[in-house]
C-alpha atoms as a printed R data frame, in Angstrom:
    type eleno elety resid chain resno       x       y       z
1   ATOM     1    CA   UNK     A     1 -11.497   0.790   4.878
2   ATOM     2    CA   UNK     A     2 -14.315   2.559   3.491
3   ATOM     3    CA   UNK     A     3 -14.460   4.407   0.210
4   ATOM     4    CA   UNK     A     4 -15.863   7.011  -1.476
5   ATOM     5    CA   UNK     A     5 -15.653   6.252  -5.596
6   ATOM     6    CA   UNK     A     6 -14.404   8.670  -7.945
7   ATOM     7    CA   UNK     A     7 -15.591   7.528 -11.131
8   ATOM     8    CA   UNK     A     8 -17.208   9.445 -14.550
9   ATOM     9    CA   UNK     A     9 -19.305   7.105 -14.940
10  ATOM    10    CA   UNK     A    10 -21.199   7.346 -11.135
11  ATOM    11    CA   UNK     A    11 -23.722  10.119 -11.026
12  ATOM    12    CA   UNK     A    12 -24.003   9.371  -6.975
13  ATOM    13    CA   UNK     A    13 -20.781  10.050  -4.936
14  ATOM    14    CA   UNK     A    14 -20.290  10.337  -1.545
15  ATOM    15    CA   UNK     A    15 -17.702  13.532  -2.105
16  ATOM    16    CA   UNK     A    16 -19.481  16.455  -3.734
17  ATOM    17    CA   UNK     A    17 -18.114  18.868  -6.293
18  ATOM    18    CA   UNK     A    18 -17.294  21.112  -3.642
19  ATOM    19    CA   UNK     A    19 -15.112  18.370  -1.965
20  ATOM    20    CA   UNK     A    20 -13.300  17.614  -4.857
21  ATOM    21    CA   UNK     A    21 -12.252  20.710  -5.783
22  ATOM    22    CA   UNK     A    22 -11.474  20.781  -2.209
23  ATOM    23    CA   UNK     A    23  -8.969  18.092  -2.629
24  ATOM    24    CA   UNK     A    24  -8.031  19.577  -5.879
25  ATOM    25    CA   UNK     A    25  -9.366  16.741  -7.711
26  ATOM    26    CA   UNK     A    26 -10.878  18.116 -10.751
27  ATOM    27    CA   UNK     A    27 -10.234  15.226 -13.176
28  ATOM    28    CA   UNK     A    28 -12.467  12.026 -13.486
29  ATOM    29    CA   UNK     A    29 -12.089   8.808 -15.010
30  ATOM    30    CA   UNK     A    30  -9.743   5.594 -15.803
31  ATOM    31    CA   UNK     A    31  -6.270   6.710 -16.129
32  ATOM    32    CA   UNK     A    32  -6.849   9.822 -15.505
33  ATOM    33    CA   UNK     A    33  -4.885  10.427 -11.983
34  ATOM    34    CA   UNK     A    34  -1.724   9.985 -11.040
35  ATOM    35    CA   UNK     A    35   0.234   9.213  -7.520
36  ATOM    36    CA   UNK     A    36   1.068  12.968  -8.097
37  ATOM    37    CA   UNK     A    37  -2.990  13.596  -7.385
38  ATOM    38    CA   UNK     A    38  -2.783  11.314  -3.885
39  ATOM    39    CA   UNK     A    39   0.838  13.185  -2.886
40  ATOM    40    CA   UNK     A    40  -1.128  16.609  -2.924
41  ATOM    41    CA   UNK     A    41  -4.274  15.332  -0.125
42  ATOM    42    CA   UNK     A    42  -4.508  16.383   3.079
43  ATOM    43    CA   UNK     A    43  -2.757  14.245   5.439
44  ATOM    44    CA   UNK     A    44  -5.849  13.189   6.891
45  ATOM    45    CA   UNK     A    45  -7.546  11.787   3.390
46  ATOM    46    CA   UNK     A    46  -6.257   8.636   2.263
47  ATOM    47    CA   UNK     A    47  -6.651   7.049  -1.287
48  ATOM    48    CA   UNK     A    48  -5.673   4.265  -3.225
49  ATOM    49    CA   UNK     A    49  -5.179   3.793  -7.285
50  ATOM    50    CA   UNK     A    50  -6.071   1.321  -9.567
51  ATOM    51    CA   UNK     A    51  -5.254   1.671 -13.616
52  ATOM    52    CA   UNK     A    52  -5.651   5.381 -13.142
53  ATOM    53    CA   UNK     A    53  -9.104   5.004 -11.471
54  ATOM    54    CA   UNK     A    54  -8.908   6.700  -7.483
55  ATOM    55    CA   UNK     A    55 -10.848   5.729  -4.708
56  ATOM    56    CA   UNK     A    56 -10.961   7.891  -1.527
57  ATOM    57    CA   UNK     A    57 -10.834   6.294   2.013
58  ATOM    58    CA   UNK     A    58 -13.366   8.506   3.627
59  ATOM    59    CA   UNK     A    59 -14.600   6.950   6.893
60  ATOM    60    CA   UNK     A    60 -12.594   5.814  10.095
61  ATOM    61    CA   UNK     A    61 -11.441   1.952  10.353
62  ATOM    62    CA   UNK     A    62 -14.252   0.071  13.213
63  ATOM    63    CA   UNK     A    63 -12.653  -1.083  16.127
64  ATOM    64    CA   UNK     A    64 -12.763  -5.172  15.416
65  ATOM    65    CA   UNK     A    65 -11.095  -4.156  11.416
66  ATOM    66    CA   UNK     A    66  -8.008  -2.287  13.805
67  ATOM    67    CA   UNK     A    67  -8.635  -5.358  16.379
68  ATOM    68    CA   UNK     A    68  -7.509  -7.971  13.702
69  ATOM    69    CA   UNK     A    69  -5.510  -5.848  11.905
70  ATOM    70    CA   UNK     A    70  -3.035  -5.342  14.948
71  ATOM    71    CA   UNK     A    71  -3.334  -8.941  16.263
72  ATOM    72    CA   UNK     A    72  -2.322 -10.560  13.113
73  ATOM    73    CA   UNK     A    73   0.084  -8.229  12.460
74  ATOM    74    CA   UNK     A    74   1.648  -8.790  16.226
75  ATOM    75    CA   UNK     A    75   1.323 -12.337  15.345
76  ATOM    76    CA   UNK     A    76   3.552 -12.203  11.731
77  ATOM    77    CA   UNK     A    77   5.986  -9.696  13.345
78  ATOM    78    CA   UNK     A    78   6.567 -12.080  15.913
79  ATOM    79    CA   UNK     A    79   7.229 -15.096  13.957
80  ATOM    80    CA   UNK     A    80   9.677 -13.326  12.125
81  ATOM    81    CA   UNK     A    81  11.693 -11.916  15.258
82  ATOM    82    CA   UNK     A    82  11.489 -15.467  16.599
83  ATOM    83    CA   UNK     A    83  13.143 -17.220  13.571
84  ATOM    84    CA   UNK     A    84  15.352 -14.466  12.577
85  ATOM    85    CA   UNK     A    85  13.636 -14.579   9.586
86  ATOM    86    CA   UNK     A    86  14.213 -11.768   6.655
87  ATOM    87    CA   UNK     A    87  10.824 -10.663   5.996
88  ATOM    88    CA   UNK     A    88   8.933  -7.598   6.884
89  ATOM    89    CA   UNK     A    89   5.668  -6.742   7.938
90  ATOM    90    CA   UNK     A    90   3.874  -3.745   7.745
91  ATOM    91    CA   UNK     A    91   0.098  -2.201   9.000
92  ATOM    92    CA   UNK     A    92  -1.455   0.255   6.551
93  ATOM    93    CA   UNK     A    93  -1.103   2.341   5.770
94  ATOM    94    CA   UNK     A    94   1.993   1.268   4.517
95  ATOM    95    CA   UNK     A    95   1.940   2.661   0.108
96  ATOM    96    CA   UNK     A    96   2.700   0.029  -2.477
97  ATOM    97    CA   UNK     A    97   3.151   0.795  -6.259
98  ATOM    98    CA   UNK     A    98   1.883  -2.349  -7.390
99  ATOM    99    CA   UNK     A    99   3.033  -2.044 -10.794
100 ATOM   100    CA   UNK     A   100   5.740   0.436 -10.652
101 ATOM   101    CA   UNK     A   101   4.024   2.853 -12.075
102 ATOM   102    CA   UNK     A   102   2.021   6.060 -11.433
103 ATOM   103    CA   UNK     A   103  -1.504   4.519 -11.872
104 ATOM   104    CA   UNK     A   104  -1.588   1.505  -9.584
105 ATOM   105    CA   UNK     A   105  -0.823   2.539  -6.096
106 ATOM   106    CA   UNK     A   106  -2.688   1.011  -3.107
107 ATOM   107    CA   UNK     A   107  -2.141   0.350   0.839
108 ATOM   108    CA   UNK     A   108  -3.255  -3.182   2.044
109 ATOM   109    CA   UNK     A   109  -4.288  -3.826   5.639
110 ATOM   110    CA   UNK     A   110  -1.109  -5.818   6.017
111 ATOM   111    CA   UNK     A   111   1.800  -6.095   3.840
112 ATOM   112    CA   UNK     A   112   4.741  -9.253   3.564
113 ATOM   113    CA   UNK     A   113   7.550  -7.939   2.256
114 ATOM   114    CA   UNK     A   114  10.372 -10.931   1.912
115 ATOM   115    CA   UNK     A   115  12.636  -8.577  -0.943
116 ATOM   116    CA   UNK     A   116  14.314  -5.813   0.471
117 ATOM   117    CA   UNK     A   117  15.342  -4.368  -2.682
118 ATOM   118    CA   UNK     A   118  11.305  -3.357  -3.138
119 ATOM   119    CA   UNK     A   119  11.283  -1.142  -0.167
120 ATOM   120    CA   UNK     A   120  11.883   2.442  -0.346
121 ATOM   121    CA   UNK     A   121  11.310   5.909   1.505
122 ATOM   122    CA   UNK     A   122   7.774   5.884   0.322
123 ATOM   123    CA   UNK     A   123   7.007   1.996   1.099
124 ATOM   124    CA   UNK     A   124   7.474  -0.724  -1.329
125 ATOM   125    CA   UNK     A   125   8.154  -0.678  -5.147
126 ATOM   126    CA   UNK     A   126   6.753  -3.826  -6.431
127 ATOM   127    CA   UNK     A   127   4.275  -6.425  -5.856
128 ATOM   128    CA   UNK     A   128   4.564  -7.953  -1.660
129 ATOM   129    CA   UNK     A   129   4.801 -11.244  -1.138
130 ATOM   130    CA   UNK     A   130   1.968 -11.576   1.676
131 ATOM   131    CA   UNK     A   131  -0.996  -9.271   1.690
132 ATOM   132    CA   UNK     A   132  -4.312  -9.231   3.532
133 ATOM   133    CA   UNK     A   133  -7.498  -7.084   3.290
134 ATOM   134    CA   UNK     A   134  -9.893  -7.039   6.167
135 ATOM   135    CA   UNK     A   135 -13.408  -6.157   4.526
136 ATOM   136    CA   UNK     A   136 -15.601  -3.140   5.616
137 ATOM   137    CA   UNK     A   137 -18.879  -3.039   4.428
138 ATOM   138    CA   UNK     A   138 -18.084  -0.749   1.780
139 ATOM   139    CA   UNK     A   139 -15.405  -2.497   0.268
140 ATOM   140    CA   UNK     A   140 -16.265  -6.070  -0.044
141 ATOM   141    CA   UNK     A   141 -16.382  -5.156  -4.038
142 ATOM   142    CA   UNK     A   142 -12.910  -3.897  -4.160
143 ATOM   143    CA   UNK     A   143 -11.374  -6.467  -1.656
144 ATOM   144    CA   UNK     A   144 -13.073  -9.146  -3.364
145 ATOM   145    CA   UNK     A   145 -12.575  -8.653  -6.920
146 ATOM   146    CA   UNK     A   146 -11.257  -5.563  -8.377
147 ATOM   147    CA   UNK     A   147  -8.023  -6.041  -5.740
148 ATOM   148    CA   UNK     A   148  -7.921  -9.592  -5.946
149 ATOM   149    CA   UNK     A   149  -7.630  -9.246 -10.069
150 ATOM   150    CA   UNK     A   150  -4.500  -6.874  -9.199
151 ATOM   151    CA   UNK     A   151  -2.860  -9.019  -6.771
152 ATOM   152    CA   UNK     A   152  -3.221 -12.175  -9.264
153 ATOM   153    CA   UNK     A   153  -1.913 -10.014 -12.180
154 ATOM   154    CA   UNK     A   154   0.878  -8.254 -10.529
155 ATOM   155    CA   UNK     A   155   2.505 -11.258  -8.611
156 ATOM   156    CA   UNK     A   156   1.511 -11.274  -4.933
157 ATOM   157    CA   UNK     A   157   2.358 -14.998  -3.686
158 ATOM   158    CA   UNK     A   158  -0.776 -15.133  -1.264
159 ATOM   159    CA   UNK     A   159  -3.959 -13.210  -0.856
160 ATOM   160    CA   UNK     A   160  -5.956 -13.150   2.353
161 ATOM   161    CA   UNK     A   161  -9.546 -11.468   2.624
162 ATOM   162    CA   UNK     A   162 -10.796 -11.238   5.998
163 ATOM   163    CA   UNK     A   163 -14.318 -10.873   6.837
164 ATOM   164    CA   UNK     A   164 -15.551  -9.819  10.478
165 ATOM   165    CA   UNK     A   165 -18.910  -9.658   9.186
166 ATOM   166    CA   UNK     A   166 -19.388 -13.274   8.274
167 ATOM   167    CA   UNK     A   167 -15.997 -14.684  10.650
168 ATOM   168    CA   UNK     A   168 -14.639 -16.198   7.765
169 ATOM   169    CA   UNK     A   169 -10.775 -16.016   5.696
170 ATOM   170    CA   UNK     A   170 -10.857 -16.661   2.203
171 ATOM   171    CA   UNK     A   171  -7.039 -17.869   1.428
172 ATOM   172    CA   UNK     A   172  -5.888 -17.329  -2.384
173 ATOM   173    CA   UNK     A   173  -2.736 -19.382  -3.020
174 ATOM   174    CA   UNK     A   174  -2.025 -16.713  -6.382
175 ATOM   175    CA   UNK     A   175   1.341 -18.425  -6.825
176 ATOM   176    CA   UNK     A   176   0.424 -22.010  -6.960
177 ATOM   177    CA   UNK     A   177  -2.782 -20.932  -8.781
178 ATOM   178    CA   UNK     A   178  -5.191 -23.070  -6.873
179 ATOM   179    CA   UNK     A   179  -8.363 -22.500  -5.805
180 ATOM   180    CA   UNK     A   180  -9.663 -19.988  -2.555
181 ATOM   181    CA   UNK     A   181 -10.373 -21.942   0.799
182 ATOM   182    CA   UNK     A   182 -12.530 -20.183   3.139
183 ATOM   183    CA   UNK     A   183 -11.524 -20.873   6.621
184 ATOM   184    CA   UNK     A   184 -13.660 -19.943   9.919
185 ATOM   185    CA   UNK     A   185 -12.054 -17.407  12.384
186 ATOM   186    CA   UNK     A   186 -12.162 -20.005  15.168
187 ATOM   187    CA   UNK     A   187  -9.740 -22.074  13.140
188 ATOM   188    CA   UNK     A   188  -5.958 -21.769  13.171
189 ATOM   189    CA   UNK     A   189  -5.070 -20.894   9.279
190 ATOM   190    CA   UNK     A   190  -1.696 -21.470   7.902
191 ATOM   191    CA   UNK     A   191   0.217 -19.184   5.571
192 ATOM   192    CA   UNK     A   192   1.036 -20.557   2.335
193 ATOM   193    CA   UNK     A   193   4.418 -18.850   2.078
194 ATOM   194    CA   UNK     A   194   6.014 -20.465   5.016
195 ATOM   195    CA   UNK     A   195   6.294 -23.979   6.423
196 ATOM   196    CA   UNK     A   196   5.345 -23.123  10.348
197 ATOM   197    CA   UNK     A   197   3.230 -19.923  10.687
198 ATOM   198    CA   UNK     A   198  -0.046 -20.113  11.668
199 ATOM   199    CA   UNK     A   199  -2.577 -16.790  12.097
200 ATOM   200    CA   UNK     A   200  -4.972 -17.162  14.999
201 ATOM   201    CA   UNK     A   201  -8.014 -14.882  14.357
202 ATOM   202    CA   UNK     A   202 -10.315 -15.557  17.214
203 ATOM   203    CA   UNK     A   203  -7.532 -16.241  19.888
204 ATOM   204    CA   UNK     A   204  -5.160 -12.960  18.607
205 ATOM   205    CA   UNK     A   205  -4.312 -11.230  22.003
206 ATOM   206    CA   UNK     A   206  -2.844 -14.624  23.300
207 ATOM   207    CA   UNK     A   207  -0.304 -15.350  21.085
208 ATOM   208    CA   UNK     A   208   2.540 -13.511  23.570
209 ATOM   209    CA   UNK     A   209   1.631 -16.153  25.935
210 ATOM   210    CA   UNK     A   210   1.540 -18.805  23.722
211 ATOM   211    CA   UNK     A   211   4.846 -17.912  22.746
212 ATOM   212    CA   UNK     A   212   5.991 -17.229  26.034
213 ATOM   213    CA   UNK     A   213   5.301 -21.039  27.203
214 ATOM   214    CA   UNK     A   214   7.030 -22.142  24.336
215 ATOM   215    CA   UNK     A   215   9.945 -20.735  24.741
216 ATOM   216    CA   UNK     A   216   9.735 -21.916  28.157
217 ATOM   217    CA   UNK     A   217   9.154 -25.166  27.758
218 ATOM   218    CA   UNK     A   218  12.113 -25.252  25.132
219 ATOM   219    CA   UNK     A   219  14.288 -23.971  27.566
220 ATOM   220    CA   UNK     A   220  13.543 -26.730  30.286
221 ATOM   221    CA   UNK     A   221  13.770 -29.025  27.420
222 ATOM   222    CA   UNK     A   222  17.418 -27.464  26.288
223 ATOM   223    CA   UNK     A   223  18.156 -27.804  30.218
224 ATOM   224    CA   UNK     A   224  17.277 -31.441  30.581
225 ATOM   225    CA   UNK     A   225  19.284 -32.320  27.424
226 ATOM   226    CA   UNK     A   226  22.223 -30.592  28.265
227 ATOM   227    CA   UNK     A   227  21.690 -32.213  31.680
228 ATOM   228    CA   UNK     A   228  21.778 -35.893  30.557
229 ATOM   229    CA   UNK     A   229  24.281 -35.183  28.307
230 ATOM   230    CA   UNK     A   230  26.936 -34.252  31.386
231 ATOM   231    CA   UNK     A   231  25.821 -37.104  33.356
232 ATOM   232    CA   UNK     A   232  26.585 -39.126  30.227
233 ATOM   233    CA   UNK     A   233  30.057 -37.930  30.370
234 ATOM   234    CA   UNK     A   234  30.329 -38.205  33.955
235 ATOM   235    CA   UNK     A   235  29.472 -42.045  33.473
236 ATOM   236    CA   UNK     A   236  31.411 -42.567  31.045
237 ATOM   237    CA   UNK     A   237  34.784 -41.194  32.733
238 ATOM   238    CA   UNK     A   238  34.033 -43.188  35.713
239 ATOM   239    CA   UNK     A   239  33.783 -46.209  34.007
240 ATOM   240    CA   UNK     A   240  36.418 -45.675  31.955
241 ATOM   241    CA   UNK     A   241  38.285 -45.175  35.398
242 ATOM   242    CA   UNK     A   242  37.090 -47.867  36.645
243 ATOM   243    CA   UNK     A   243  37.782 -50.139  34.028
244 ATOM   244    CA   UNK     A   244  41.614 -49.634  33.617
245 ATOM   245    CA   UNK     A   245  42.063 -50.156  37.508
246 ATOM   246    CA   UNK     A   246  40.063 -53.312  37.412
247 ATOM   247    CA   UNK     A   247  42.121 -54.494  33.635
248 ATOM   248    CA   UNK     A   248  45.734 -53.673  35.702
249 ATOM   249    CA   UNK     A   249  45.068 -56.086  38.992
250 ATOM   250    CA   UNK     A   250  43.074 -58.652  36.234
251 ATOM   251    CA   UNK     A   251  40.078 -58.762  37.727
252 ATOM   252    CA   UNK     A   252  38.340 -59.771  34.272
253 ATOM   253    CA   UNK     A   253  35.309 -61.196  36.028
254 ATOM   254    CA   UNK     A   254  34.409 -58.122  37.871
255 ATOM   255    CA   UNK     A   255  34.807 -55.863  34.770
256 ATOM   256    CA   UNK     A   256  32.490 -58.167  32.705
257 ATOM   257    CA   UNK     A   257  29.694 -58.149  36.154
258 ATOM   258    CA   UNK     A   258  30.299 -54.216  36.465
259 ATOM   259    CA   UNK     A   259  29.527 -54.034  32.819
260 ATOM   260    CA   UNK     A   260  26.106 -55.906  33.587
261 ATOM   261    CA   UNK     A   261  25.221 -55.325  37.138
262 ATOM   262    CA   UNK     A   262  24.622 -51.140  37.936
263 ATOM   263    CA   UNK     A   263  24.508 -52.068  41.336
264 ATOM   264    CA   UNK     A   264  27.637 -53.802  41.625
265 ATOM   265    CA   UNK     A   265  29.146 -51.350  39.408
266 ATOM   266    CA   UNK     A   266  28.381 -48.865  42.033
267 ATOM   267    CA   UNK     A   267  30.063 -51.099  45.111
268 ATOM   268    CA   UNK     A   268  32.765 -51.148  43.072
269 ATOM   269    CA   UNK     A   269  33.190 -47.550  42.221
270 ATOM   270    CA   UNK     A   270  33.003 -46.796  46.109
271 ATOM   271    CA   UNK     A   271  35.436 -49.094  46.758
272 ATOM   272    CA   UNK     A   272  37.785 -47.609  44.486
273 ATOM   273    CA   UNK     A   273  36.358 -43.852  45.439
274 ATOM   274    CA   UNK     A   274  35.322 -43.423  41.884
């Protein structure tokens, strides 16, 4: 997203006084607003909160941030569905207060949600499990370091910051503490919180087909399986049939050749109409 700062401290600002009064926005500074300020916009001005400071989302998302920001999205959603899994993702703007409180309030690009006890009417209450922020060139500041410090402090399990401008992920594994790994969009990037899921950046409007063959190909695979497994059965009860007829007249040498010879196992099953 882009963003227009509200800060004391900024003599240049891309909203004028006129604009914040506007907005009814007539106090600066750290701490100084409240979630009550953001619940009194216009529903066409979005903002975010950190430590009291706001920060105005001024300018409309470009098409490849909504590109990836779907397509992943499409991609987690659909993980989940297919393993019946308990999670929950959500596009922005989806509301999050970070720290439960009325000075931290922010809305990632996408938002992991794995406790269901943190969502609410309003969104979630509590730090997500999975976020990602897709940078605009406005933002790379707040994506890269002023939201990165609040996703390490409040909790968030994994970080991702996607950049269309340079094609490249930068993965923050916040729970196991371990250093960022930049990944190129053309590679398939795993998420840390689960053992299977992989994001596809550069190939993210043919995952349904992807998925589609899979499932596919596990079904002929389900098919065959179940097929040998009947003609297993089927074998079995013939021989078994076959075996106490030949055990009653005592034809011991035949059992032990049908045993060994398929071939004459068969002659002998159509001469008993087995």
């Amino acid at each position: 997203m882009e963003y227009a700062k509200i800060r004391k401290e900024e003599a240049e600002m891309d909203l004028t006084e006129q604009d914040l009064v506007r907005l009814g926005l007539t106090r600066k500074g750290k701490w100084q607003y409240t979630i009550s300020d953001i619940e009194v916009l216009p529903e066409n001005v979005r903002a975010e909160l950190i430590d009291g400071e706001l920060f105005v989302k001024m300018n409309t998302p470009e098409t490849i941030h909504q590109d990836i920001l779907m397509g992943l999205s499409f991609q987690v959603e659909l993980y989940i569905q297919k393993k019946k899994g308990k999670c929950h993702v959500f596009p922005a703007p989806f509301g999050v207060q970070i720290k439960k409180d009325i000075y931290n309030y922010v809305e990632p690009d996408i938002t992991l949600i794995c406790d269901d006890e943190k969502l609410n009417r309003q969104g979630c209450y509590g730090a997500p499990d999975f976020v990602v922020e897709i940078v605009s060139p406005s933002n790379r500041k707040m994506d890269y370091v002023r939201k990165l410090a609040l996703y390490r402090e409040t909790g968030v399990r994994e970080y991702w910051i996607v950049d269309p401008k340079h094609e490249q992920v930068t993965v923050h594994d916040l729970a196991n503490e371990k250093e960022p790994v930049l990944h190129p969009f053309s590679e398939r990037i795993k998420v840390g919180i689960y053992d299977d899921l992989y994001l596809d950046i550069a190939n993210r409007h043919d995952t349904l087909e992807e998925v589609i063959a899979e499932e596919r190909e596990a079904s002929r695979e389900e098919g065959l399986a179940e097929g040998r497994a009947e003609g297993l059965k089927e074998g079995e009860a013939r021989l078994a049939g076959l075996t106490a007829i030949l055990l009653q007249e005592g034809r011991t040498d035949d059992l032990a050749k049908a045993v060994t010879d398929p071939a004459y196992r068969e002659r002998l099953y159509g001469e008993k109409a087995l």
